[in-house]
C-alpha positions as CSV (number, residue, x, y, z in Angstrom):
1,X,161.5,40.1,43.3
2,X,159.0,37.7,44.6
3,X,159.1,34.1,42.3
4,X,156.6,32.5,44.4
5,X,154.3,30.6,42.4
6,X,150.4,31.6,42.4
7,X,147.8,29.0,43.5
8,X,146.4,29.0,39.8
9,X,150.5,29.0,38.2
10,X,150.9,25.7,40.8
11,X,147.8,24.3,39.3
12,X,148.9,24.9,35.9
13,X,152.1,23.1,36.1
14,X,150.7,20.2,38.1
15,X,148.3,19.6,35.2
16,X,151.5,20.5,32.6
17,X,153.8,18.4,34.6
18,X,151.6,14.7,33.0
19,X,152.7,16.4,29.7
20,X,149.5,14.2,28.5
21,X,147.0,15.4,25.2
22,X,144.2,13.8,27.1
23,X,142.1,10.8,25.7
24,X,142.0,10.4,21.8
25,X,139.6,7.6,21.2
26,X,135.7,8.3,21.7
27,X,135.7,5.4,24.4
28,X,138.6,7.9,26.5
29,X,136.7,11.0,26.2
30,X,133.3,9.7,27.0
31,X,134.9,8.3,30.3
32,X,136.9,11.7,30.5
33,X,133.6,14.0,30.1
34,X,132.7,16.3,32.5
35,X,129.4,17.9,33.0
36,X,128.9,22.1,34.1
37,X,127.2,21.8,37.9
38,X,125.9,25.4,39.3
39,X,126.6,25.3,42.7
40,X,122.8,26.0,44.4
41,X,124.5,28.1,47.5
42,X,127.0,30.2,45.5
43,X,125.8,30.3,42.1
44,X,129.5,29.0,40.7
45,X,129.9,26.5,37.9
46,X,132.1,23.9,38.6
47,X,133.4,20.6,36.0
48,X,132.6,17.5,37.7
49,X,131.4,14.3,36.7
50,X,128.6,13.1,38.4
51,X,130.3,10.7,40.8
52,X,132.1,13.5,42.0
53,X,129.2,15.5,41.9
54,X,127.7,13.3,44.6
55,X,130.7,12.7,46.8
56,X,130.8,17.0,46.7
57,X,127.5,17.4,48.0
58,X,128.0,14.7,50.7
59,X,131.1,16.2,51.8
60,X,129.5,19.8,51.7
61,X,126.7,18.9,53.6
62,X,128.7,16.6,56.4
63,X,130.9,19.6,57.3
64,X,128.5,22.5,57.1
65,X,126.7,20.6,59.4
66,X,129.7,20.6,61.4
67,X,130.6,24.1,61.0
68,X,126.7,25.5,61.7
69,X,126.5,28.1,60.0
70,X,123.7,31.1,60.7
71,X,122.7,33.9,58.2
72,X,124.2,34.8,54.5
73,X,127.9,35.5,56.0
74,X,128.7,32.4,58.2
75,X,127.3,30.4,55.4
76,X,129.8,32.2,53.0
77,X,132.8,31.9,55.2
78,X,131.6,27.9,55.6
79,X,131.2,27.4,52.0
80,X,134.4,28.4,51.7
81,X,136.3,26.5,54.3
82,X,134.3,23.3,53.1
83,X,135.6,23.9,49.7
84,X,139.7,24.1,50.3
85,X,138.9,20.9,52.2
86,X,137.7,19.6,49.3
87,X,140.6,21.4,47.3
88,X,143.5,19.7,49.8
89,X,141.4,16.1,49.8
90,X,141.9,16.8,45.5
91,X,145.8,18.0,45.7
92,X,146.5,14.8,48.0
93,X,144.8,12.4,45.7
94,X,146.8,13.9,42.5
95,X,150.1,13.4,44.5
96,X,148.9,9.7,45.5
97,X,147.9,9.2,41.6
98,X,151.4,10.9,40.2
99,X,153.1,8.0,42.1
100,X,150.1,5.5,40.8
101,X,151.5,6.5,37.2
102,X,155.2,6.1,38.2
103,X,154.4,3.1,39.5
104,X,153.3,1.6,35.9
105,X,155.7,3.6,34.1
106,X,158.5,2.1,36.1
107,X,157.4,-1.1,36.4
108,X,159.2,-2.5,33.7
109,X,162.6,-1.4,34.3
110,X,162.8,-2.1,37.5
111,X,164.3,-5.5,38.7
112,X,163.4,-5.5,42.7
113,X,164.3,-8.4,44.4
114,X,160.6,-7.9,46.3
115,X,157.5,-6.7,45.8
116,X,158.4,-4.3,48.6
117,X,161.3,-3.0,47.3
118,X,160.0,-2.7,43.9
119,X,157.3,-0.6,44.9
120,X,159.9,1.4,47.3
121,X,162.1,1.9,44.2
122,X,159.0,2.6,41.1
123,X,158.3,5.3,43.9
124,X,161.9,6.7,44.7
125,X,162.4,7.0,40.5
126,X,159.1,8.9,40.6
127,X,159.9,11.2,43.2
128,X,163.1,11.8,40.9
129,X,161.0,12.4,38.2
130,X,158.2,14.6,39.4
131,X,159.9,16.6,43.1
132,X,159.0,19.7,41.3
133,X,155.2,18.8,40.9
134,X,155.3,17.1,44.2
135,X,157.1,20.7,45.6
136,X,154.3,22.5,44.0
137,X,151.9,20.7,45.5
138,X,152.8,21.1,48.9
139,X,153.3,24.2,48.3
140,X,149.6,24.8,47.1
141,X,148.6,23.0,50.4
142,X,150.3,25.1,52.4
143,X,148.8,28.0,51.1
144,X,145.0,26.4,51.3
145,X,145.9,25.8,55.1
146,X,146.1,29.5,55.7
147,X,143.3,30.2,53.8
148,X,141.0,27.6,56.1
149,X,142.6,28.6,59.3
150,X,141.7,33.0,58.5
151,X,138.2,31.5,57.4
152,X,137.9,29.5,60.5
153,X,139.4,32.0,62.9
154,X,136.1,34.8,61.7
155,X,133.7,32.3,61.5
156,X,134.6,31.0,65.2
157,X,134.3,34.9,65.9
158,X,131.4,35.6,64.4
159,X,129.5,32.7,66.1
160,X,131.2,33.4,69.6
161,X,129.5,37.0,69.2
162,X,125.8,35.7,67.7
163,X,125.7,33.2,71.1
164,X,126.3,35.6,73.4
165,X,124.1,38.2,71.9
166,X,121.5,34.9,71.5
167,X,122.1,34.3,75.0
168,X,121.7,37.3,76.6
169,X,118.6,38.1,74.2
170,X,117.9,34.1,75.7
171,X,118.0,35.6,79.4
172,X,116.3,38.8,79.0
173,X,113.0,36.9,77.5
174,X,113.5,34.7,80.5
175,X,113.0,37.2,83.3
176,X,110.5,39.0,81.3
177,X,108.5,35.7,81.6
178,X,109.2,35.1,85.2
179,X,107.9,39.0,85.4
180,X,104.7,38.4,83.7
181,X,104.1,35.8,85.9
182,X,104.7,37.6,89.2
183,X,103.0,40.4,88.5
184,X,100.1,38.5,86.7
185,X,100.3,39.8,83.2
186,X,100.8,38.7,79.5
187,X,103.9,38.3,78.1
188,X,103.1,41.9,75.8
189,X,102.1,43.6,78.8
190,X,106.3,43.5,79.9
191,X,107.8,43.8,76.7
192,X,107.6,40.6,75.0
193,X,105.6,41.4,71.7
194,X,104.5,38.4,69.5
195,X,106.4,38.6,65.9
196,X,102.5,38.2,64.3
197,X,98.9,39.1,65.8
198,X,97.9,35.0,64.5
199,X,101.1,33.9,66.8
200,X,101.4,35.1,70.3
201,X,103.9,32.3,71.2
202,X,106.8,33.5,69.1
203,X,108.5,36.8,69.9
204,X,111.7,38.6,68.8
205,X,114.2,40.2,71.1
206,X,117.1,42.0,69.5
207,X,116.9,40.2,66.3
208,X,116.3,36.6,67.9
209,X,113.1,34.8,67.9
210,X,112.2,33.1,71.0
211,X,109.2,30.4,71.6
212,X,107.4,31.4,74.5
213,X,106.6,27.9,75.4
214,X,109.9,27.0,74.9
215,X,111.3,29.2,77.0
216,X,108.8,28.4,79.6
217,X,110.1,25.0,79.6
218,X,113.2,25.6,79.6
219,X,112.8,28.0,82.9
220,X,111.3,24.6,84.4
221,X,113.8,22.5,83.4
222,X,116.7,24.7,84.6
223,X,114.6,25.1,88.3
224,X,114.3,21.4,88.1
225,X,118.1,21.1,87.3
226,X,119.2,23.3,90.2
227,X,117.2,21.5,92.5
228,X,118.4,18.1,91.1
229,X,121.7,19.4,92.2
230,X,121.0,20.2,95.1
231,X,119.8,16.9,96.4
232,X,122.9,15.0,94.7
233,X,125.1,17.5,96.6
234,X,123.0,16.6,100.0
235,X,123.0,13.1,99.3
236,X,119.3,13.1,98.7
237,X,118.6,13.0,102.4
238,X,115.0,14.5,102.5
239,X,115.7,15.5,106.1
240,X,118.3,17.9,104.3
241,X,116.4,18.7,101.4
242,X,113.6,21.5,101.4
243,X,111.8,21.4,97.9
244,X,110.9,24.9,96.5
245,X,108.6,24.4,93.6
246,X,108.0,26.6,90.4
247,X,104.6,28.0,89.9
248,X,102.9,27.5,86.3
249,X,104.2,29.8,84.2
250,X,100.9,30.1,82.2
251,X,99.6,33.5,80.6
252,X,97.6,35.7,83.2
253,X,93.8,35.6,82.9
């Protein structure tokens, strides 16, 4: 029989284990209130007060920036990871405020002969006190770890496969380009079909949208690169060097 405590059993008893009735006088629970936020993304409500409110959105937006997400799913699976971030960021400051309470509560009968030792020992009679919630705790941690790292391992999958389709789709519109301009057409005349008859510069290839001129100067910039590297490796001795330059990649008359 498995008596492994749920996430939402762990949660329970952390918030049972202050054995508290919560503020009593108006002054406690108009400090204590807690406003419903829908989350704009995933449509959940969440209890937050508005500081926290604030330091959510800031946290939410500095990682998904980290994370860059593309499309519905990544942004799913990143939502998620950014939120048991949040939730282990939470669990940690409960523990750090269980021993803040022992420390109070403790204060008075304990006779240290330092301020170091009397913090050392309001902290060892909390720890006495409270293992089981701090046990929980970890425990709940634990479990939020796996649930980032299975997040994190598809998202990093799914992105690995969206660059390499981007890049070869990247690739493909670049020889098409250096086609046109060989052969002395427009960019539709090979296969590169603007996404709107009012704007011939942006095409899609296999579900990516490309900037032609974009792509036109990235072509340059990569011949310039190359031959960049090519002088560095010859010590930029023009004796050595023979300088092959790229013809205007324009559209054909």
């Amino acid at each position: 029989m498995n008596n492994e405590a749920s996430p939402a059993q762990i949660v329970a008893n952390i918030l049972n284990a202050r054995k508290s009735t919560g503020p009593r006088t108006e002054a406690g629970k108009n400090a204590a209130r807690f406003n419903a936020r829908r989350h704009g993304l995933t449509g959940q409500f969440y209890c937050m007060s508005e500081d926290d409110e604030q330091a959510y959105k800031a946290f939410e937006t500095n990682l998904l920036g980290s994370l860059r997400p593309v499309g519905a799913y990544e942004v799913q699976l990143a939502i998620s990871i950014t939120q048991d971030h949040w939730r282990l960021n939470r669990s940690r400051g409960i523990e750090h405020n269980i021993y803040g309470q022992g420390h109070d509560e403790f204060a008075e009968t304990t006779d240290a002969c330092s301020p170091n030792v009397q913090a050392a020992s309001t902290m060892a009679d909390t720890y006495r006190d409270e293992n089981r919630v701090v046990a929980n705790i970890a425990l709940y941690e634990t479990r939020i770890h796996r649930m980032i790292a299975r997040n994190r391992k598809e998202l990093d999958e799914l992105q690995a496969r969206r660059r390499a389709a981007e890049k070869q789709a990247l690739e493909e519109t670049e020889l098409l380009l250096k086609l046109a301009q060989f052969v002395d057409e427009k960019p539709e005349d090979v296969g590169l079909v603007p996404v709107s008859p009012t704007n011939t510069d942006i095409v899609e290839v296999f579900g990516f949208v490309f900037s032609i001129a974009a792509v036109r100067a990235k072509i340059k910039r990569d011949h310039h690169l190359e031959l960049a590297r090519d002088c560095a490796k010859k010590a930029w001795d023009r004796n050595r060097i023979t300088v092959q330059r790229l013809p205007d990649l324009h559209d054909a008359a």
